[in-house]
C-alpha positions as CSV (number, residue, x, y, z in Angstrom):
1,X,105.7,104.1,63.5
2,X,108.2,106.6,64.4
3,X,112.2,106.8,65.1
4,X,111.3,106.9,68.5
5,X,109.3,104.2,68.8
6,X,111.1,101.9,66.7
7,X,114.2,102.4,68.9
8,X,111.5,101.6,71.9
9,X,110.4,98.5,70.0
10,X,114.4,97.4,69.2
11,X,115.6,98.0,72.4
12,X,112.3,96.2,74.2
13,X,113.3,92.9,71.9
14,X,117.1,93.3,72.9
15,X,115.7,93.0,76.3
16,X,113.2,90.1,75.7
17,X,115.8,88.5,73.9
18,X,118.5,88.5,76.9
19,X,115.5,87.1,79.3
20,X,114.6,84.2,76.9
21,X,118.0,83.7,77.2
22,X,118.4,83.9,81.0
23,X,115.2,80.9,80.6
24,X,117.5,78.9,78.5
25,X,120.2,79.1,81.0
26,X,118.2,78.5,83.8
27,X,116.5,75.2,82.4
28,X,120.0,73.7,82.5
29,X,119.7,74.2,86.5
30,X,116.3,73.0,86.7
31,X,115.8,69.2,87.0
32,X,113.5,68.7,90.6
33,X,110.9,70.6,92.5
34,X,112.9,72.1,94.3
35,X,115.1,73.7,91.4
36,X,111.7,75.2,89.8
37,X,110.3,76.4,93.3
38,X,113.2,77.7,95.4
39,X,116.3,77.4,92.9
40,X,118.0,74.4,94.9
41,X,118.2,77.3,97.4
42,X,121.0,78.4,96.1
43,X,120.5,82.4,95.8
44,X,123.2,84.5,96.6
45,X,123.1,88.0,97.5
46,X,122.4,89.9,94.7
47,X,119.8,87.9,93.1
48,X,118.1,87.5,96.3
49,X,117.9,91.2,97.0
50,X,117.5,93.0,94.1
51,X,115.0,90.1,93.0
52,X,113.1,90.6,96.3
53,X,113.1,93.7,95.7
54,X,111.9,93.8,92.0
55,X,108.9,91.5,92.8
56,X,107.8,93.6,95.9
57,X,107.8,97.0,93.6
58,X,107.7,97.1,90.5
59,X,104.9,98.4,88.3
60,X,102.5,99.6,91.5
61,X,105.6,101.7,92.8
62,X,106.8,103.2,89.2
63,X,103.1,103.9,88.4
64,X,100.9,103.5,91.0
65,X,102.9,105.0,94.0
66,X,104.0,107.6,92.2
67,X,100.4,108.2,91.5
68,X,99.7,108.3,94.9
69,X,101.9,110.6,95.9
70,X,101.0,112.7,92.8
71,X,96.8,113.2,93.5
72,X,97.3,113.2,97.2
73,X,100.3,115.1,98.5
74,X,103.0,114.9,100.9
75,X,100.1,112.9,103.6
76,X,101.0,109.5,100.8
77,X,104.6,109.4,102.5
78,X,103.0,107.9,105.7
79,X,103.3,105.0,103.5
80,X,107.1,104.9,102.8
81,X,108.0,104.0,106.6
82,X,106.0,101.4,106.6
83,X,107.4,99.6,103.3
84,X,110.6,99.8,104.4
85,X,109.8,98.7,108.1
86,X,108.4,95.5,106.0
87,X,111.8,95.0,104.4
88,X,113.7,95.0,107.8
89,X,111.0,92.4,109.6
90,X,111.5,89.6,106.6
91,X,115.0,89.9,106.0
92,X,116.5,90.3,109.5
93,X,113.8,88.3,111.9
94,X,111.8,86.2,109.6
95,X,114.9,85.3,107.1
96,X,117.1,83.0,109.2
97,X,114.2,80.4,110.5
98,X,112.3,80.8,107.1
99,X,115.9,79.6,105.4
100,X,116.8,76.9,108.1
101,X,113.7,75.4,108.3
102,X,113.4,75.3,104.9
103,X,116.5,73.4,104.7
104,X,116.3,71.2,107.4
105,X,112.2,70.3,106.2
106,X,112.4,70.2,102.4
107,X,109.8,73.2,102.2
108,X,109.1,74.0,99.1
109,X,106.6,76.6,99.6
110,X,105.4,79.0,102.5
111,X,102.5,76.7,102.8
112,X,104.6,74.0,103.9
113,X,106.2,76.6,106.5
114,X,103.1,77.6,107.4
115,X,101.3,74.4,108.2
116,X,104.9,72.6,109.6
117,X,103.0,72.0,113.0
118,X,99.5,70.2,112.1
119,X,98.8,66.6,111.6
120,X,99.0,65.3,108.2
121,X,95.1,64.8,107.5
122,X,94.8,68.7,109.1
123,X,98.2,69.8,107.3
124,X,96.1,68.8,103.8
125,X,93.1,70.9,104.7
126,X,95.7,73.9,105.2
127,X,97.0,73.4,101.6
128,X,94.4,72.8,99.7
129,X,92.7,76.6,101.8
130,X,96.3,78.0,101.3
131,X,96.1,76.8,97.8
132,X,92.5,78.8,96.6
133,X,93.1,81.8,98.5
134,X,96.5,82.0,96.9
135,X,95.3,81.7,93.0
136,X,92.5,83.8,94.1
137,X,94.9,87.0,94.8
138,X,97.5,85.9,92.6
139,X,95.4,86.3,90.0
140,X,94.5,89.9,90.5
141,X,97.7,90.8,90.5
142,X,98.8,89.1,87.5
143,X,96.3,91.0,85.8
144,X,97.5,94.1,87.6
145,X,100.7,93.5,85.7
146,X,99.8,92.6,82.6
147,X,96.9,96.1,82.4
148,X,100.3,98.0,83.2
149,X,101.8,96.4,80.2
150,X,99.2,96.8,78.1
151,X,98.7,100.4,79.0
152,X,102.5,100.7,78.3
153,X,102.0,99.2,74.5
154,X,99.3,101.3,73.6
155,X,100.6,104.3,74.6
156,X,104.3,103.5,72.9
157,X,102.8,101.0,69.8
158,X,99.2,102.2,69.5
159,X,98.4,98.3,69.8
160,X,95.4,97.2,70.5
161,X,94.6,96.0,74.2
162,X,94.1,92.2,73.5
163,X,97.2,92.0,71.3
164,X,99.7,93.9,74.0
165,X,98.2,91.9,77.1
166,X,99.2,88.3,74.8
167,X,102.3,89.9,73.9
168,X,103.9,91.3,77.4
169,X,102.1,87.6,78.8
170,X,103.7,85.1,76.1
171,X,107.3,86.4,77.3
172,X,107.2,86.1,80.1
173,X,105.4,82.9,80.5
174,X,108.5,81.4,78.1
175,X,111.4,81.8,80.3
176,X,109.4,81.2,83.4
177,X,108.4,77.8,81.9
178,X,112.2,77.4,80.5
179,X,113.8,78.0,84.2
180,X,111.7,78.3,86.9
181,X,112.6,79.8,90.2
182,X,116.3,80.6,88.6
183,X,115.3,82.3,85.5
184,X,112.4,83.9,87.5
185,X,115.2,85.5,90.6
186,X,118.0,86.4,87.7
187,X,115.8,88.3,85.5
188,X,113.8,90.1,88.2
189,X,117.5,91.3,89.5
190,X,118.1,92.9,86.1
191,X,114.7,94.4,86.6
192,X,115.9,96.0,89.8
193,X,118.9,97.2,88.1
194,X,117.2,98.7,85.6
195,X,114.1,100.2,88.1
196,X,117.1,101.6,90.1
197,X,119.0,103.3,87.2
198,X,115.0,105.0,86.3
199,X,114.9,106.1,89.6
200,X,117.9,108.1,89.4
201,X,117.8,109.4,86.2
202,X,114.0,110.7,85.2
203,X,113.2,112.0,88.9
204,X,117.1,114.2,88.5
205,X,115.7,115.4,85.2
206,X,112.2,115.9,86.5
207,X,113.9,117.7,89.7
208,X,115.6,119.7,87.5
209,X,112.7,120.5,85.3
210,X,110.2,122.2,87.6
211,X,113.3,124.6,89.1
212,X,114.7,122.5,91.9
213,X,113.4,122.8,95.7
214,X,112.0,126.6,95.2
215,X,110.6,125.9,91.8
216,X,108.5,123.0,93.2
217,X,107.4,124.7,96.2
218,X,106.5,128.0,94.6
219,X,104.3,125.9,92.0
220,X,102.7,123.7,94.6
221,X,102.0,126.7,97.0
222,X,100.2,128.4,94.3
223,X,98.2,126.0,92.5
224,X,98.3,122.4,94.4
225,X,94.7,122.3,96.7
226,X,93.9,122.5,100.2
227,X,96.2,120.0,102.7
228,X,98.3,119.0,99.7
229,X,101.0,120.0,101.6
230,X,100.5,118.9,104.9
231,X,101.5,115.6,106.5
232,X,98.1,115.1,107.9
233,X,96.6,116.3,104.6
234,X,93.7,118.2,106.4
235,X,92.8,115.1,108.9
236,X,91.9,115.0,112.3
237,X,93.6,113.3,114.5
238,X,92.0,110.2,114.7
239,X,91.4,110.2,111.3
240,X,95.0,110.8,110.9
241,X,96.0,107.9,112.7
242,X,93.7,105.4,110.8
243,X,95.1,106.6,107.5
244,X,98.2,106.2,108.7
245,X,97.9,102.6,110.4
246,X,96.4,101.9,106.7
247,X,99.4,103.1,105.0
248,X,101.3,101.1,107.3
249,X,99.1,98.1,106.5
250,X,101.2,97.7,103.3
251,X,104.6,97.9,104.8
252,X,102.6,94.9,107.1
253,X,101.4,92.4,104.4
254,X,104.6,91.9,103.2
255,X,105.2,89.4,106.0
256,X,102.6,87.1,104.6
257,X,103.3,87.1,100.6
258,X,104.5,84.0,99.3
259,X,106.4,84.8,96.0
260,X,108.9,87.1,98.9
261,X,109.0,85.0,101.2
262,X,110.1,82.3,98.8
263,X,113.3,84.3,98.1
264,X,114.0,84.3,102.1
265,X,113.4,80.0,101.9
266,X,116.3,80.0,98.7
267,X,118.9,81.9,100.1
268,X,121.5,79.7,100.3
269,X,123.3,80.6,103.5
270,X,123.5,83.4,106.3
271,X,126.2,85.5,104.8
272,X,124.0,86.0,101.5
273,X,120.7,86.4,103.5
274,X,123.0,89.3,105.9
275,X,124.3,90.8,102.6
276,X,121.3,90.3,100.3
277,X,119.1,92.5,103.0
278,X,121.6,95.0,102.6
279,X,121.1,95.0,98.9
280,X,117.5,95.2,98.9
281,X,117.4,98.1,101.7
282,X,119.3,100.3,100.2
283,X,117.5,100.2,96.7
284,X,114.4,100.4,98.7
285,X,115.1,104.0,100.0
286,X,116.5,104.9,96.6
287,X,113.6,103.7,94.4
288,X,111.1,105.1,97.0
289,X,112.5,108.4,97.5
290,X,112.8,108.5,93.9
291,X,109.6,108.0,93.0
292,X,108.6,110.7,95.6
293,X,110.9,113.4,93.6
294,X,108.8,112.6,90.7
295,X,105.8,112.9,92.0
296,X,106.4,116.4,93.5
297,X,107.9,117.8,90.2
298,X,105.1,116.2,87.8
299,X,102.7,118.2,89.8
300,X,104.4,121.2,89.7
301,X,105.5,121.0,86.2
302,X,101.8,119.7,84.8
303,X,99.4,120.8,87.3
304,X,96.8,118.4,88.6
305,X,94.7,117.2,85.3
306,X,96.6,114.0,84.5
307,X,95.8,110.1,85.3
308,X,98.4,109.7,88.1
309,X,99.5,106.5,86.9
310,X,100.3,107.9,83.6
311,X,102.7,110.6,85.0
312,X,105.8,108.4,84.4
313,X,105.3,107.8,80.8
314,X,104.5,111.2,80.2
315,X,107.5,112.5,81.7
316,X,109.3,110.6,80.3
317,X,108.2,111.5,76.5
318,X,108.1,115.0,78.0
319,X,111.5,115.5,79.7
320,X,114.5,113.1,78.6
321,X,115.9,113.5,74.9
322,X,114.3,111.0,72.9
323,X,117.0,108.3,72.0
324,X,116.9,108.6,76.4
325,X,113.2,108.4,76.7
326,X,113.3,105.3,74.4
327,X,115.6,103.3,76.2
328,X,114.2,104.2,79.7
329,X,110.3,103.5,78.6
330,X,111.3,100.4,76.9
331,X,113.6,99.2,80.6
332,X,110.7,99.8,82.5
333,X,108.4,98.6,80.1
334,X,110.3,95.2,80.5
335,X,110.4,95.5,84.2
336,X,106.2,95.7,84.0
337,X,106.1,92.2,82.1
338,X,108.6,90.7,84.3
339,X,107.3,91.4,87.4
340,X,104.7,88.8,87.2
341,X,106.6,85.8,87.1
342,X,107.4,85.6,90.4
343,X,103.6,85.9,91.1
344,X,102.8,83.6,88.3
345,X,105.6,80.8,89.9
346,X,103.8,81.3,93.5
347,X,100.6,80.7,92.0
348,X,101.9,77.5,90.0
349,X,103.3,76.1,93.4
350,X,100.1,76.3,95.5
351,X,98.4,74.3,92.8
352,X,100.9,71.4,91.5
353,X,102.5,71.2,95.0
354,X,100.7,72.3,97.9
355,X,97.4,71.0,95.8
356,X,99.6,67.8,95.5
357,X,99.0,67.7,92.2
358,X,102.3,66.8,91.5
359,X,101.8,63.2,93.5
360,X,100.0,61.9,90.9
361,X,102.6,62.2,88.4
362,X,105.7,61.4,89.8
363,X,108.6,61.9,88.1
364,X,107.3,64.4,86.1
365,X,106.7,67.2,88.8
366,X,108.3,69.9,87.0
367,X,106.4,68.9,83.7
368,X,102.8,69.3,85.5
369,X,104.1,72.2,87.4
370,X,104.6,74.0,83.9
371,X,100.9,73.1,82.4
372,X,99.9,74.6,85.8
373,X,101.2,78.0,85.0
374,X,100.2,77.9,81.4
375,X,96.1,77.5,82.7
376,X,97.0,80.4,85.3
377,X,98.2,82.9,82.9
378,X,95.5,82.2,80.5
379,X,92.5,82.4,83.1
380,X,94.6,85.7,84.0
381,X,94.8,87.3,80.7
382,X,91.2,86.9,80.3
383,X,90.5,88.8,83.3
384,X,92.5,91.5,82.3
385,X,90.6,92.0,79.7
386,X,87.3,91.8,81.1
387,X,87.4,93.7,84.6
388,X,88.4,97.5,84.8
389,X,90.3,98.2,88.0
390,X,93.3,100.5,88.3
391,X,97.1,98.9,88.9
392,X,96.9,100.6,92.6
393,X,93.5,99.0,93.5
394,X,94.2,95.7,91.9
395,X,97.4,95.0,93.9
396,X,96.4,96.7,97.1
397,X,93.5,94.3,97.4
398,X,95.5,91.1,96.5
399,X,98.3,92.3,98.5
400,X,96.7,92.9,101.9
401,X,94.2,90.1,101.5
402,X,98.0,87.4,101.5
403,X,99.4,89.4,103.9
404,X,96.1,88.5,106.5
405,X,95.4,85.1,105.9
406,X,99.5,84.0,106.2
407,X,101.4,86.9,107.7
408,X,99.8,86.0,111.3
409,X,100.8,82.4,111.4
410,X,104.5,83.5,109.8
411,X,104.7,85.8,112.9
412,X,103.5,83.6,115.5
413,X,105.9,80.6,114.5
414,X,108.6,83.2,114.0
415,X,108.4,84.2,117.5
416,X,108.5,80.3,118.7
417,X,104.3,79.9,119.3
418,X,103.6,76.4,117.8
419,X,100.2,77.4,117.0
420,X,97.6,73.8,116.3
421,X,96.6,72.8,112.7
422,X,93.1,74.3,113.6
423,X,93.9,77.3,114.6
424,X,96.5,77.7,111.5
425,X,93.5,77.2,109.4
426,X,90.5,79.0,111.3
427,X,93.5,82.0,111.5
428,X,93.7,82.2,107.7
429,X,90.3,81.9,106.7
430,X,89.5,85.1,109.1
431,X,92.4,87.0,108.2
432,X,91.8,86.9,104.5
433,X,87.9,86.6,104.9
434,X,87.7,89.9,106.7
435,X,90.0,91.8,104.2
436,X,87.3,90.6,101.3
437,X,84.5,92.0,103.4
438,X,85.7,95.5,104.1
439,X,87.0,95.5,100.7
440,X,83.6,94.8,99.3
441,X,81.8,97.0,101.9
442,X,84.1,99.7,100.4
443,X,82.6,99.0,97.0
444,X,79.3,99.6,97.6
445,X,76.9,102.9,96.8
446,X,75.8,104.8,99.5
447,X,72.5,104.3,100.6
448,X,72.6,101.1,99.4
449,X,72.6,99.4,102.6
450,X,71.3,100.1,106.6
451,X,72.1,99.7,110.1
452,X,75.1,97.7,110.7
453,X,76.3,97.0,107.0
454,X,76.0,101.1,106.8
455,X,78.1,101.3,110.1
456,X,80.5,99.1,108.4
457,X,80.5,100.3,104.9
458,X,82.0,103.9,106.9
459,X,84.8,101.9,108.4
460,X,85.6,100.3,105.1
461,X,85.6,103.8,103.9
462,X,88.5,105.5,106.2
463,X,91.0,107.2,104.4
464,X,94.4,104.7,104.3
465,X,91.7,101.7,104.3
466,X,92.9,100.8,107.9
467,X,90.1,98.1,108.5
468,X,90.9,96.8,105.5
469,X,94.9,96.0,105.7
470,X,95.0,96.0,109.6
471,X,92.3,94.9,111.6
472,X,92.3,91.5,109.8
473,X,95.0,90.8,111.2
474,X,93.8,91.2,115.0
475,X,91.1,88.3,115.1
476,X,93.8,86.3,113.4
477,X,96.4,86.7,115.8
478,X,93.9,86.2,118.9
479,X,92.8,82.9,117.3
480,X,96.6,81.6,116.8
481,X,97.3,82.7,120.4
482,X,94.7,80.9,121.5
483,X,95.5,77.5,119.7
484,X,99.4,77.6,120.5
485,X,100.3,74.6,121.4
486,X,102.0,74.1,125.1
């Protein structure tokens, strides 16, 4: 192993170490359901926002945004408006009912926001749907998270796939276990801290790299292809505004996760939620626009052969002195593996408490909650290392498929529309049923099917996937309208 990468390994452990220890600090805090779920909801500014922030971008922005933006040219920004248009709909008109209710209910979870409404024999059918379709995409982008890490230790370590997936996985389940919702929302705002800091300083040495403004555009005039350059990226106009309502889609399904929503439910007054949005804005536009800097000067300075999601890394090793280069792989290395456990606790609280798994142990409901995550992160490092899928496709899909099935009844109780238990239900199942089909119509070959399921495999095949992470939600909608109560 070499300097370098033994100063990538030291500082990587420093790191670890100081988020075992945020666990150990955190399990003091922890005594009810509550405490492990939503932290008491007592967040206050910054660990709501830069943890919100953390857990809505970390290793698909870094890598697989960047990416994006990288292969497909300036037509990938559509996208940025739309993130940050997400950002401003939670914070500043979902965030104060989310957090009142939540404390004038007992929520735990967004499933118990979600089915508030319905009857107690319909409200259990809601949780128990809520529940599967939850671990379901939860676990895709677990996986997503832990591939990225992976991919990060083999490149840095040479270590064999298996043993980096059980390495990057075994910390983070530790202080998740220790703490809960607390350790989770402290150490993912050191991950923003540290995503923010990367965003400044490789993009500035990347900028500076490929000769500033009139380096970049002389390289990408010359040798970047046809519509890189061009906000509609060679499209028509209706195929312009598909892609773009796709793009959009992304911003959209944050309004239905439930690991950000949950940071909305713990705020622990108005001031904080005011302040934390302020917070998590303005490391939105910096991280974003960052990443876009990157992109730009990666292709100019390499050309279009790489893996987009492996221009960070090779930047990095490229670009920054090497002491530098350490230090920033190994931050964002870290930032990889944490991201997950804000996923992982989501996924732990459909099952123990929505699941009401917890009821049949009581007293012990943070005991089973833990064994819960354990089983989850296990059943999720196997499929990491049994299904190929890229970091961008993986939490795309899970992603918008959330964002469908509980972004529609979010919105509709939101805007005051009481919608019935049935509809709730019937809403959530079409939202996230139709996001699976155009996803798998998207899958497969051409020629492989007729008629209508050929029609259908075209729409599933529009550039920005607008069928995919927008239509669903129209049916959805219609079918909440429809049940409103009053």
């Amino acid at each position: 192993m070499t300097s370098d990468n033994l100063l990538v390994l030291a500082t990587l452990i420093a790191y670890k170490l100081v988020l075992v220890g945020v666990g150990i600090w955190a399990s003091r805090r922890t005594r009810t359901e509550s405490d492990f779920f939503i932290a008491g909801q007592g967040l206050g500014p910054w660990v709501s926002g830069l943890s919100y922030a953390a857990s809505t971008s970390s290793a698909w922005v870094l890598l697989g945004f960047s990416g994006f933006v990288y292969a497909s040219g300036l037509s990938a920004l559509w996208m940025v408006p739309g993130i940050w248009a997400g950002y401003v709909v939670v914070w500043l008109v979902f965030g104060r009912r989310l957090r009142e209710e939540t404390a004038a209910r007992g929520h735990v979870t967004l499933t118990d926001f979600a089915a508030a409404g319905a009857n107690d024999g319909m409200k259990r059918i809601i949780a128990i749907t809520a529940s599967i379709l939850i671990v379901f995409c939860f676990i895709f982008y677990i996986a997503a998270q832990f591939g990225a890490a992976a991919t990060a230790f083999e490149t840095q370590f040479n270590l064999p796939a298996t043993e980096s997936v059980l390495l990057g996985a075994g910390v983070v389940l530790v202080y998740a276990l220790l703490g809960g919702f607390w350790a989770v929302s402290v150490t993912d705002m050191l991950q923003g801290g540290l995503m923010a800091l990367v965003a400044v300083l490789l993009p500035a040495y990347a900028f500076m790299a490929a000769g500033g403004i009139p380096g970049i555009a002389d390289a990408l005039a010359h040798s970047a292809p046809e519509g890189y350059l061009d906000l509609t990226g060679n499209m028509g106009f209706f195929l312009l505004v598909g892609f773009v309502l796709g793009v959009w889609g992304v911003g959209l399904a944050a309004l239905g996760q439930p690991h950000l929503l949950a940071r909305l439910m713990a705020v622990k007054d108005e001031p904080a939620r005011k302040r934390g949005f302020a917070i998590a804005m303005v490391w939105a536009v910096l991280v974003y626009l960052g990443m876009i800097a990157l992109a730009l000067s990666g292709r100019a300075i390499l050309g279009g052969g790489l893996n987009g999601e492996g221009l960070f890394y090779q930047l990095a090793n490229d670009l920054l002195p090497p002491v530098l280069a350490g230090l920033v792989i190994a931050a964002i290395l870290s930032a990889i593996m944490s991201t997950v456990d804000s996923i992982l606790l989501s996924a732990s609280a459909a099952v123990s408490h929505d699941m009401r798994l917890v009821k049949l142990f009581p007293g012990r409901e943070v005991m089973i909650s833990r064994i819960v995550m354990v089983g989850i992160t296990a059943f999720a490092i196997w499929l990491t290392l049994t299904v190929e899928s890229t970091i961008f496709a993986r939490v795309l899909f899970a992603w918008s498929a959330l964002g469908a099935a509980f972004g529609p009844i979010v919105v509709m109780r939101v805007l005051g529309h009481e919608p019935a238990g049935w509809s709730v239900w019937l809403a959530m199942v079409c939202g996230f049923g139709l996001t699976v089909v155009f996803n798998a119509l998207g899958q497969v070959p051409e020629g492989a099917v007729e008629g209508v399921f050929a029609s259908l495999r075209g729409l599933a095949l529009l550039p920005g996937d607008p069928f995919e992470r927008v239509f669903p939600w129209v049916p959805a909608l219609a079918i909440l309208w429809a049940g409103r109560k009053g």
